[in-house]
N, C-alpha and C positions, 0 to 999 in steps of 0.2 A: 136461092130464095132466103130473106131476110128473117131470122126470128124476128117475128110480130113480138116476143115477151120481154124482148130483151132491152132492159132501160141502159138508156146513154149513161155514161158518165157525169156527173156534176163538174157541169164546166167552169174556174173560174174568173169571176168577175173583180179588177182591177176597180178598186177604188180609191177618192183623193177623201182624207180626213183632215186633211189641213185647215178649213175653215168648221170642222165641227165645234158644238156647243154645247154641253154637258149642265143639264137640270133635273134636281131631282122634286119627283112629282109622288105624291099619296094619296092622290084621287084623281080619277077618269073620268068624263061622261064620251058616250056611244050615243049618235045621233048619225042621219044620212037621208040620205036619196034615194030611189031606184037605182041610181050609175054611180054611187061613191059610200062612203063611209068614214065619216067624223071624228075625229078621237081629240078630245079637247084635253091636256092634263092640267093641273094645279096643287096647291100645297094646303091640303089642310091641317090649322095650328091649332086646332080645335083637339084634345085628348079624350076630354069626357064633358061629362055635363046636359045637358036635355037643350038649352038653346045654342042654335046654330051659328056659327060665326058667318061671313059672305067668305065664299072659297075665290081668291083671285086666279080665274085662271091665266096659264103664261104661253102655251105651246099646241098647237092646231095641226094636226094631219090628217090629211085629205087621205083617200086611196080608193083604189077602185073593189070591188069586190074580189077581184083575184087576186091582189096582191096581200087584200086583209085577210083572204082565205091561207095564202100560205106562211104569213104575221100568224094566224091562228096556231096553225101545225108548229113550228119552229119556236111559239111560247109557249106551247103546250107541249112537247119533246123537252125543252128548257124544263121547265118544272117538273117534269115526272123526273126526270135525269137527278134535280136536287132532292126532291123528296124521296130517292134509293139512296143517295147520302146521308141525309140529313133528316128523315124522316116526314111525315105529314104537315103539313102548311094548312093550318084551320084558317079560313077570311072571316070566321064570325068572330068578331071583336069580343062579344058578350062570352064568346067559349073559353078565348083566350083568357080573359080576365078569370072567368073561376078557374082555368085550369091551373092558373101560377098561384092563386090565392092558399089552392088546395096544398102545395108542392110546399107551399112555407108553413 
């Protein structure tokens, strides 16, 4: 009889990178469906300031909820992994700015 506990092996998956495209992006929007989930990136040149620039966005993925579910885990493993490095990764832009301001 089969241990029921016992997980497979991580099998892998052969990929071709030859046509990949390399953009980098500093803003997301998250939008979706019941059967999908939206991930739109773009670059915003905006640093400071109170009015908004228009963000163009360039890059669109689609995916299904399962796939964004394990997208979830795999960026979230990613970042704990850096932030045992490298320490805390604050996203609030406002923290960051007093935290350097203080530091000089």
């Amino acid at each position: 009889m089969a241990d029921e506990q016992t997980r497979a092996e991580p099998v892998h998956v052969p990929v071709d990178e030859s046509h990949i495209v390399a953009t980098y992006a500093n803003f997301c929007r998250v939008t979706g469906t019941p059967e999908e989930l939206i991930v739109d990136f773009g670059l915003n040149k905006q640093v400071g300031g109170t009015s908004p620039e228009t963000i163009q966005l360039t890059q669109r993925i689609i995916v299904n909820f399962y796939t964004a579910k394990r997208l979830a885990y795999a960026l979230g493993h990613a970042v704990a992994r850096h932030e045992q490095a490298f320490g805390n990764l604050e996203t609030d832009v406002q923290k960051r700015v007093v935290s350097q301001q203080s530091k000089a």
